[in-house]
C-alpha positions as CSV (number, residue, x, y, z in Angstrom):
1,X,33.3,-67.3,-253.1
2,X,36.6,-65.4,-252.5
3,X,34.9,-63.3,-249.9
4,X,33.6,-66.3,-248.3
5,X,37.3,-67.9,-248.2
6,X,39.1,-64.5,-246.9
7,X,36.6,-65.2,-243.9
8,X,37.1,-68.8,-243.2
9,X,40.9,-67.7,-243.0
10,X,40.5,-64.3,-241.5
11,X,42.3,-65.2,-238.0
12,X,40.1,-62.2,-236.4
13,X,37.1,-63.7,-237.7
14,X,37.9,-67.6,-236.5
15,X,38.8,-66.0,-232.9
16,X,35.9,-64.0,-232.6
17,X,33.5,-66.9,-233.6
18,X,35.7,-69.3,-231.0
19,X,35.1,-66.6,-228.2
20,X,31.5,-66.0,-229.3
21,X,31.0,-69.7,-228.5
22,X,32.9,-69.9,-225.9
23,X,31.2,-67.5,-223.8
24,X,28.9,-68.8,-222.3
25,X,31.1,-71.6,-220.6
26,X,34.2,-69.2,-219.5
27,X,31.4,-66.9,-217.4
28,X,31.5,-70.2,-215.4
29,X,35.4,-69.0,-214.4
30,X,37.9,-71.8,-213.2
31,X,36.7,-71.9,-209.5
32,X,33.8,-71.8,-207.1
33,X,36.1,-69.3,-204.3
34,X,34.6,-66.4,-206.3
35,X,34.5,-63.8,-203.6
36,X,38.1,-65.1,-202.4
37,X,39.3,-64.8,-206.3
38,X,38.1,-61.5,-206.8
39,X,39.6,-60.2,-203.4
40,X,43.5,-61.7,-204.5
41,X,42.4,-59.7,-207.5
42,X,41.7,-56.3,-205.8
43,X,44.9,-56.7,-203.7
44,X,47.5,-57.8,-207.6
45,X,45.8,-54.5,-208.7
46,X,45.5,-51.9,-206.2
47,X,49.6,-50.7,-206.3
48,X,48.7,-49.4,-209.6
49,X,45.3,-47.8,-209.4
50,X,45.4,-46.4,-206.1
51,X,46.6,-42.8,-207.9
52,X,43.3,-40.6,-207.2
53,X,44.6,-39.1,-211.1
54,X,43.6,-42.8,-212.8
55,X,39.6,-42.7,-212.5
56,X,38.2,-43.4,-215.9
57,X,39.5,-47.2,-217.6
58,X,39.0,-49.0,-221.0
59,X,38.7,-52.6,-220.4
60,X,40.2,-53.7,-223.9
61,X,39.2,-57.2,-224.8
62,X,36.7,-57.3,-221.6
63,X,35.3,-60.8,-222.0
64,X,32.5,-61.7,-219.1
65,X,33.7,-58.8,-217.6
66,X,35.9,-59.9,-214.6
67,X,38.1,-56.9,-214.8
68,X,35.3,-54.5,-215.4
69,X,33.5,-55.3,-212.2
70,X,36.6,-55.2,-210.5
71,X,37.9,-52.2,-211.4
72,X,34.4,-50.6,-210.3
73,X,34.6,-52.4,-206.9
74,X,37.5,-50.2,-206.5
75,X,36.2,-46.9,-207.7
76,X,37.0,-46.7,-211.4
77,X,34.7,-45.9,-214.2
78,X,34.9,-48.4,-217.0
79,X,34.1,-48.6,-220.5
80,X,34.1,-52.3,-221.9
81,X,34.9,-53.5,-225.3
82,X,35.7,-57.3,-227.1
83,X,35.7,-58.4,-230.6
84,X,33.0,-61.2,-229.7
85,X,29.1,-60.3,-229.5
86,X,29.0,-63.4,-227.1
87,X,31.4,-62.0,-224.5
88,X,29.8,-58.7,-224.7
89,X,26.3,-60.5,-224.0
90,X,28.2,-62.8,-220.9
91,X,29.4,-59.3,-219.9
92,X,26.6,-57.1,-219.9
93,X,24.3,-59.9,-217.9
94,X,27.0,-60.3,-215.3
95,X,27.0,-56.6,-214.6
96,X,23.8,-56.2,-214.8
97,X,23.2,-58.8,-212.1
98,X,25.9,-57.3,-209.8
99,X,24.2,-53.8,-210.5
100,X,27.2,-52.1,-211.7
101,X,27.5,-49.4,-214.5
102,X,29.8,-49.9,-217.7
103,X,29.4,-48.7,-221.2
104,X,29.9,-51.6,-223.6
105,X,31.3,-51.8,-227.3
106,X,31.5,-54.1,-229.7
107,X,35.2,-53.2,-231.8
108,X,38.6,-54.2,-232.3
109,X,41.5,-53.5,-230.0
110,X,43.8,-52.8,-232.8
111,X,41.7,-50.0,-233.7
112,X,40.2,-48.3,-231.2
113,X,36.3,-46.2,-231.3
114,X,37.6,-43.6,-229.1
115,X,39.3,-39.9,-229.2
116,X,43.0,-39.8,-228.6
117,X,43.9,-39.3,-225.0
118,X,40.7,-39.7,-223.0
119,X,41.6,-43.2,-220.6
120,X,43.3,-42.5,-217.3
121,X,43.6,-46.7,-217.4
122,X,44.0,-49.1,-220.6
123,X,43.5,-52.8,-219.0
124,X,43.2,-55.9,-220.5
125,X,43.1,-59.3,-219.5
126,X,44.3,-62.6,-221.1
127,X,44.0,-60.7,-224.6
128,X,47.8,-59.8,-225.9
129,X,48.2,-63.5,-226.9
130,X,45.1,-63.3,-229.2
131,X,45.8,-60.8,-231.4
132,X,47.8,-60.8,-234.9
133,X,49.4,-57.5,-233.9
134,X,49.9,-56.8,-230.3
135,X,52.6,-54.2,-231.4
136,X,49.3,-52.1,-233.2
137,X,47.2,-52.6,-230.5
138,X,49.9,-51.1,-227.9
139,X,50.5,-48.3,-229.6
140,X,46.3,-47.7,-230.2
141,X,46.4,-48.5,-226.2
142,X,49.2,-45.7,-226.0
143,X,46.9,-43.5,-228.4
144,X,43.9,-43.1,-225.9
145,X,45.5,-43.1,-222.7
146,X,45.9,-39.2,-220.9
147,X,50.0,-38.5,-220.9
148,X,50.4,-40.0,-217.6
149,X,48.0,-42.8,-218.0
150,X,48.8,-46.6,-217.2
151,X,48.5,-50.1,-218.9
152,X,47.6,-53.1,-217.1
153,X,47.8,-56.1,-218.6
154,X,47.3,-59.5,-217.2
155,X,48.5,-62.7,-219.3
156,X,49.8,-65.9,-218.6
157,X,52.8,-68.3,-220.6
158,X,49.8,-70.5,-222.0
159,X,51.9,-72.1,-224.6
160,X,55.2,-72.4,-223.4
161,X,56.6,-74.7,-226.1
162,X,59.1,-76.2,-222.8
163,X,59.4,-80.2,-222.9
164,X,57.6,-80.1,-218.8
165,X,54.6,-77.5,-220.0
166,X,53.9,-80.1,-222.9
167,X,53.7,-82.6,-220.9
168,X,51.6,-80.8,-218.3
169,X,49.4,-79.5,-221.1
170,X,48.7,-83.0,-222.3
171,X,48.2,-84.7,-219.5
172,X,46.0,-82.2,-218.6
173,X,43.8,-82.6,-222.1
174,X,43.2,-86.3,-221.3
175,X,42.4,-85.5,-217.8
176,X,39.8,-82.9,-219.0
177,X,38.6,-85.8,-221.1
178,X,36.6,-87.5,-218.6
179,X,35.8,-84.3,-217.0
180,X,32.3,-82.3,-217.1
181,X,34.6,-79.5,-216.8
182,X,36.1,-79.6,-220.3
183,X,36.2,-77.0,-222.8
184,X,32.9,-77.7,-224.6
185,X,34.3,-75.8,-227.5
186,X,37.6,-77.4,-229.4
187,X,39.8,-75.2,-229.0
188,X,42.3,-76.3,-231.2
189,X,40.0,-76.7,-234.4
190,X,40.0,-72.8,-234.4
191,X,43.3,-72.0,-233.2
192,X,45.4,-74.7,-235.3
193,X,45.0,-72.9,-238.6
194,X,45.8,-69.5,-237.3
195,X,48.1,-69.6,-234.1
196,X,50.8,-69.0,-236.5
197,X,49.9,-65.5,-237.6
198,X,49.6,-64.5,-233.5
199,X,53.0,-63.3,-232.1
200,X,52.4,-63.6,-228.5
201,X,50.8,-67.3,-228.7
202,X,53.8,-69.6,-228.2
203,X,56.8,-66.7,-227.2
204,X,53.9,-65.1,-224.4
205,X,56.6,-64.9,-221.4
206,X,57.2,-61.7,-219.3
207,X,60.0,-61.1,-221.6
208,X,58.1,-61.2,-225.0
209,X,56.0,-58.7,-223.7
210,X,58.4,-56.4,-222.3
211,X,59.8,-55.7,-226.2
212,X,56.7,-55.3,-226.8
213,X,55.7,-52.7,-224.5
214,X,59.4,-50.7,-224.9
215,X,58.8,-51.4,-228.4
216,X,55.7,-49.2,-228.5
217,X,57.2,-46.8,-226.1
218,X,55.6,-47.5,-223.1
219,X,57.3,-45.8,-219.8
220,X,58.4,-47.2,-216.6
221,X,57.2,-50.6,-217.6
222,X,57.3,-53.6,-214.7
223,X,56.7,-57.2,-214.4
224,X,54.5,-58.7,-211.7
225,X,55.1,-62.3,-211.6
226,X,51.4,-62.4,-209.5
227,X,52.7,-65.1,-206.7
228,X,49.7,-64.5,-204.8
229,X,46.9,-65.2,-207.5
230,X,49.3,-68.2,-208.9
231,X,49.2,-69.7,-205.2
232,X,45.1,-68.8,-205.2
233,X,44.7,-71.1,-208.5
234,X,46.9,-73.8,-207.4
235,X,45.1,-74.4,-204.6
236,X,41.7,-73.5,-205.5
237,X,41.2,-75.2,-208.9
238,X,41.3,-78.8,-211.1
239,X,43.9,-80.9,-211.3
240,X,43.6,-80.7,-214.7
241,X,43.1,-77.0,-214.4
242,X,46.7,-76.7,-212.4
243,X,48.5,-79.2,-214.7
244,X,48.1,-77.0,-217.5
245,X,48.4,-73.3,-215.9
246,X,50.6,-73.8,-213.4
247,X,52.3,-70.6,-212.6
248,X,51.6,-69.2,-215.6
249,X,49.9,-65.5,-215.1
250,X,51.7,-62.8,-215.2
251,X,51.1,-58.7,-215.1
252,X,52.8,-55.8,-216.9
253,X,52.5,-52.5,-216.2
254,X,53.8,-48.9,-218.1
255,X,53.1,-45.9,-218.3
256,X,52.5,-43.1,-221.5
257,X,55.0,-40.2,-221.2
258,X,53.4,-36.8,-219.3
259,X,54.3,-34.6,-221.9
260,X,52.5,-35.5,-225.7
261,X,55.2,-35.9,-228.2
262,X,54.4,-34.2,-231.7
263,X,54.9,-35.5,-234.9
């Protein structure tokens, strides 16, 4: 009975059944300008990649696989792993259907399957806010990535506990309502017990996440405030979509040291 309890409250556990059953619907994405989505993406990402050095990437926390087949588009060879068997499925189809190549794993991204230092690339998308210990998973992320190497990740200020994102969020939950749109999974049943024990979920602004990344001793590390994908889903998505994300994605970028340090 214990066992069964430390699982019900297991916050890794709860997210990964909320994103297994979520997967299916989040393939669907929040727009139907796919080709025009992807492109903004391509252009938000290419500063950072276009080193001929960065070749090889670990899409940490991969989901349908956006990123992945992104990052292939553009000449990179990537290696996909999520916590949720559903994502991972969602994943694997879409690339299949696109024909692209990517190894997939199934694993945590607090504790890595791979050797030390074999990533030219560490990206991750929307992930950071989900995870009881972004601090652990950085420095894993730091662990496999070449001296050199880069982080990418893309989030957004979901939960901005600010009187105006509230509102937005709210009036954007009754909007969904009436939608066909709406989350078929809710949300909140699995996130209410546990959003407590994730770090990043309510204080997920730029800021937050540059301690973090210092924190774990990331180099050189930059803030994109992505103005041209914000503009992209402003125009291109729900109302209720908008009301509740407005403006909200953000990218951070750093890089591990060129020389190993040795403990």
């Amino acid at each position: 009975m214990k066992r069964q309890d430390d699982e019900q409250t297991d916050p890794k556990k709860i997210i990964a059944g909320y994103w297994d059953l979520r997967s299916r619907s989040y393939s669907k994405g929040v727009t139907d300008f796919r080709d025009e989505e992807n492109e903004i993406w391509k252009r938000c990402l290419a500063p950072f990649i276009t080193d001929i050095r960065l070749r090889k990437a670990l899409d940490v926390g991969s989901g349908t696989g956006f990123l992945s087949y992104l990052l292939d588009d553009m000449g990179v060879d990537v290696t996909c792993l999520d916590l949720s068997r559903g994502m991972l499925a969602q994943a694997r189809e879409a690339l299949l259907q696109k024909r692209r190549n990517a190894d997939l794993f199934q694993g945590d991204a607090e504790a890595l399957p791979f050797r030390s230092s074999c990533f030219d690339i560490v990206a991750s998308r929307h992930l950071l806010w989900t995870l009881p210990d972004p601090g652990k998973a950085l420095a894993e992320w730091m662990r496999v990535l070449k001296p050199g190497g880069r982080i990418l990740a893309i989030d957004g200020n979901w939960f901005d506990p600010t009187v105006s994102k509230r509102l937005g969020r709210g009036l954007s939950s009754l909007l969904a309502s009436f939608s066909q749109s709406r989350n078929p999974v809710p949300f909140h049943k699995f996130y209410d017990p546990v959003w407590q024990e994730l770090p990043l979920y309510r204080a997920c602004g730029p800021e937050k996440y540059l301690a973090f990344f210092e924190d774990a001793g990331v180099e050189n590390v930059t803030i994109d405030r992505l103005s041209e994908a914000n503009g992209f889903y402003k125009s291109h998505t729900s109302l209720s979509y908008r009301l509740a994300n407005a403006g909200t994605l953000f990218l951070v970028t750093g890089e591990k040291g060129k020389q190993e340090t040795k403990s």
